[in-house]
N, C-alpha and C positions, 0 to 999 in steps of 0.2 A: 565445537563439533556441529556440522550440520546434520539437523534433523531432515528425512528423505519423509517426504510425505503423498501418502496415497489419492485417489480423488475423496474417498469417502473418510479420511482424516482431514482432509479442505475442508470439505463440505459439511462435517461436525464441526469447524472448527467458525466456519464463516459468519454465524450470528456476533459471537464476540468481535470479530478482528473487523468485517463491516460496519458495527457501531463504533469502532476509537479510530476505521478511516475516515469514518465520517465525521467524527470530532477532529480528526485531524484538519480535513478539509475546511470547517471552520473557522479551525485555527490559523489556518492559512490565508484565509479570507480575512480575517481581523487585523492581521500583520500587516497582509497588502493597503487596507483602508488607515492603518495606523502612519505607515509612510508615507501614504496621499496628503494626511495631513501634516506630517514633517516638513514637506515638501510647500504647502502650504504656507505655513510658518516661516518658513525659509523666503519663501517668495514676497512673504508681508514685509520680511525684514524685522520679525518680532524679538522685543527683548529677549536676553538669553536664557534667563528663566524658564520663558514659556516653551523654547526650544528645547532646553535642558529638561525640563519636566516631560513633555511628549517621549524627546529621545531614549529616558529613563523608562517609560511606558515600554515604546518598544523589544526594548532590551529584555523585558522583563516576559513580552510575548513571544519572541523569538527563542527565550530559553526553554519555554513552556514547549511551543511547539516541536522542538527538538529532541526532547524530552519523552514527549508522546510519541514521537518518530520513531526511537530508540525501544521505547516497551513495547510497541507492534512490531519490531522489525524481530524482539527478543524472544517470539513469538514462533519464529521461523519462518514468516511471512516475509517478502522484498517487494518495497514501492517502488515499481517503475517509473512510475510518474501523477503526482496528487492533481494536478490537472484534469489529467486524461481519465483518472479513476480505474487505476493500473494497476493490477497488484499479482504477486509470481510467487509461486510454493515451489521450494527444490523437490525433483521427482525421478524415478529411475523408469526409462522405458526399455524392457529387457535389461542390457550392462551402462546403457548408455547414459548420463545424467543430461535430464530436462526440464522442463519449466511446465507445473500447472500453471495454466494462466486464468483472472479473474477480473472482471469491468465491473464498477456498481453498476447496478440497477440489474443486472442478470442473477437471477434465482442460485445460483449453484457454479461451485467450479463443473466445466463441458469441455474445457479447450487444452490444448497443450502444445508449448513449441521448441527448438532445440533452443540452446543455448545462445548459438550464435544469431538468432532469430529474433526477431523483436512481434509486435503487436499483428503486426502484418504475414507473419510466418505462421498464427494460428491454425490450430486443425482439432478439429473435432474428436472427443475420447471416444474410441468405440461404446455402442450403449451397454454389452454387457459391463462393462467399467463402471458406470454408472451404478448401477442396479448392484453390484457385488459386495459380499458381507467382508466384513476387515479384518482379510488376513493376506498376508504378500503373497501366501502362496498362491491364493485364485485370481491371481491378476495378471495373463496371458501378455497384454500390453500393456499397460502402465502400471509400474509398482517401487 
């Protein structure tokens, strides 16, 4: 079941899920540098050994990574994209279902866009949304 989440349940929630996207990101990072040097290897024409050793590396980060994917996403949160530093809370504006949307480095979920919408579809929560205490009922537009 999807959880429907408010701005001010994002934004309680953003300490936690920004520190494991940003372990994610790492992880992501480690992955990509780990098949540079597969790749590497490959190129050297290195015994199979040392192939097979790396390649076993990888596998073993790539699980990892996935891993970590799955317990943030279990979260209610959806990555849009670990690149871009993309990240969407399911939300209801009036009847309609929408998208909190969230970038690192921004202080706070602020933005929301429909569904069929992507990063570029962004729009600003009105401020009293922001400011509002957590309950569905006081949330005129997003709740």
């Amino acid at each position: 079941m999807v959880k429907i989440c408010t701005p001010q349940d994002a934004n309680k929630a953003l300490p936690n899920i920004e520190r494991r996207f940003k372990q994610i990101i790492f992880q992501k990072d480690h992955v990509v540098a780990l098949q540079e040097e597969l790749q590497t290897i490959i190129d050297r024409d290195s015994p199979f050994n040392e192939f097979l050793n790396k390649k076993q590396e990888l596998n073993v980060e790539v699980s990892s990574l996935y891993r970590s994917i799955e317990q943030l996403e279990g979260l209610g949160v959806i990555i849009k994209s670990v690149d871009e530093g993309l990240l969407d809370f399911p939300s209801k504006r009036f009847d309609e279902e929408v998208w909190l949307c969230w970038k690192v480095g921004e202080k706070e979920v602020k933005y929301w866009h429909k569904k069929n919408e992507g990063f570029a579809g962004r729009k600003p929560l009105s401020p009293q949304n922001l400011s509002k205490v957590e309950t569905q009922d006081d949330l005129s537009d997003l709740r």
